[in-house]
C-alpha positions as CSV (number, residue, x, y, z in Angstrom):
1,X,147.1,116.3,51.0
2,X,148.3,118.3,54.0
3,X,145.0,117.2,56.1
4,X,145.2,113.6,55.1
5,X,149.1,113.5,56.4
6,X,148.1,115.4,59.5
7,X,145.2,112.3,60.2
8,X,147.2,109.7,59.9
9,X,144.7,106.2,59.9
10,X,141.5,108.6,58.1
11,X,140.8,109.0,54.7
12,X,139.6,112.6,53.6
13,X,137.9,113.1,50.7
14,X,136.7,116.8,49.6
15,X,133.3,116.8,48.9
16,X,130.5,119.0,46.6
17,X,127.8,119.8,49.4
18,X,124.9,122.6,48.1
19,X,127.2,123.9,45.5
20,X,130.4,124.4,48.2
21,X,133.5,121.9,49.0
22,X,133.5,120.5,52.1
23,X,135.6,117.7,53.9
24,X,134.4,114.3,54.6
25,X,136.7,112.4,57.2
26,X,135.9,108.6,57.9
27,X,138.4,106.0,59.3
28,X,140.3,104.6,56.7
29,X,139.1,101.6,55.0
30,X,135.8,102.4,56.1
31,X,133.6,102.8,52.7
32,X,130.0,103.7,52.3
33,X,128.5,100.6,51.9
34,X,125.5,100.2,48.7
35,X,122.2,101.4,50.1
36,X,120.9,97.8,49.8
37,X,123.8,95.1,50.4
38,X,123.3,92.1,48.3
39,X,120.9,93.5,46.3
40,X,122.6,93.3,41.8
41,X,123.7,95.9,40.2
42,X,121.7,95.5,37.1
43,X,119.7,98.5,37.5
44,X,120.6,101.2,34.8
45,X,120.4,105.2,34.6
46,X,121.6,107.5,31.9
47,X,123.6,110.2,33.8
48,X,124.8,113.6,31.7
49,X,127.8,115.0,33.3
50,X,129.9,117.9,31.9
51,X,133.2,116.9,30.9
52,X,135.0,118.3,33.6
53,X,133.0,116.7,36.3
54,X,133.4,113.4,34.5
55,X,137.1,114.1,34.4
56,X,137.1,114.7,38.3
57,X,134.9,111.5,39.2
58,X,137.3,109.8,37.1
59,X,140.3,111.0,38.8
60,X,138.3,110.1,42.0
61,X,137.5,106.3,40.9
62,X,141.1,105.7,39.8
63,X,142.6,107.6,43.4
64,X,140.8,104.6,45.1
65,X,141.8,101.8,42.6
66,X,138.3,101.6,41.7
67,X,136.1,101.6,38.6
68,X,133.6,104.5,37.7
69,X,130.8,102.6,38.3
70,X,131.5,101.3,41.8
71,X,133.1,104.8,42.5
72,X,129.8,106.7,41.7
73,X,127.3,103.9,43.6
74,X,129.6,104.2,46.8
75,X,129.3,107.8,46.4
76,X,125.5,108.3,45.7
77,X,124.5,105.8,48.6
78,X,126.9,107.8,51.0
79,X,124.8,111.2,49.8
80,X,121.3,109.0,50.1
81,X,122.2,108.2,53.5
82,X,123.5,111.4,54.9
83,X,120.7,113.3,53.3
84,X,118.6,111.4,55.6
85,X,120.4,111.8,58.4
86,X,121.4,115.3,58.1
87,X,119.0,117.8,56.8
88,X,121.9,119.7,55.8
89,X,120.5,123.3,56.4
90,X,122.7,126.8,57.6
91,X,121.4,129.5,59.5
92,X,123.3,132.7,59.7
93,X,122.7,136.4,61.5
94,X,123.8,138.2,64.5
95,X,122.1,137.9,68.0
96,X,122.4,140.8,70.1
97,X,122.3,140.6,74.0
C-alpha cells in the first residue's frame, strides 16, 4: 500500500517470481493483454491449487473487479510473455580487483 500511494498514476502488484516476491509496476490501466487477442476463450485446463493460493488469486481477481478466470489468463499471458523476454536468471559472488 505505501509504494502504490508513493506512485501515484502506477499500479503495483506483488508478484511470485522463482519462489520469491517481487514488485511489478506498470502504468495504471495498463493490463497484460491475452497472448492471442481475439482469439475465444473456450480452451479448458484443470488447475490444482492449494487452498491458500486459491484464496490469494481470489483476493487478487476481486482487488481488480475482475473474475477468477479473466484474472488468472491476464496473469499467465503476462508470465508467458516476460518469460520470453526476460530469462529471468541471478548471478551472485564477489569480484576482487
Amino acid at each position: 500500500v505505501e509504494v502504490a500511494s508513493q506512485l501515484s498514476g502506477y499500479d503495483v502488484d506483488v508478484v511470485l517470481s522463482e519462489g520469491e516476491p517481487a514488485l511489478r509496476i506498470r502504468q495504471a490501466g495498463e493490463d497484460a493483454a491475452p497472448a492471442s487477442s481475439g482469439e475465444s476463450l473456450d480452451a479448458r485446463i484443470t488447475l490444482r491449487l492449494p487452498p491458500s493460493l486459491k484464496e490469494i488469486v481470489e483476493s487478487a481477481a476481486d482487488e481488480k473487479g475482475e473474475s477468477v478466470n479473466t484474472w488468472l489468463v491476464k496473469a499467465l499471458s503476462s508470465k508467458a510473455q516476460t518469460s520470453k523476454k526476460v530469462p529471468g536468471r541471478r548471478i551472485t559472488g564477489t569480484i576482487e580487483t
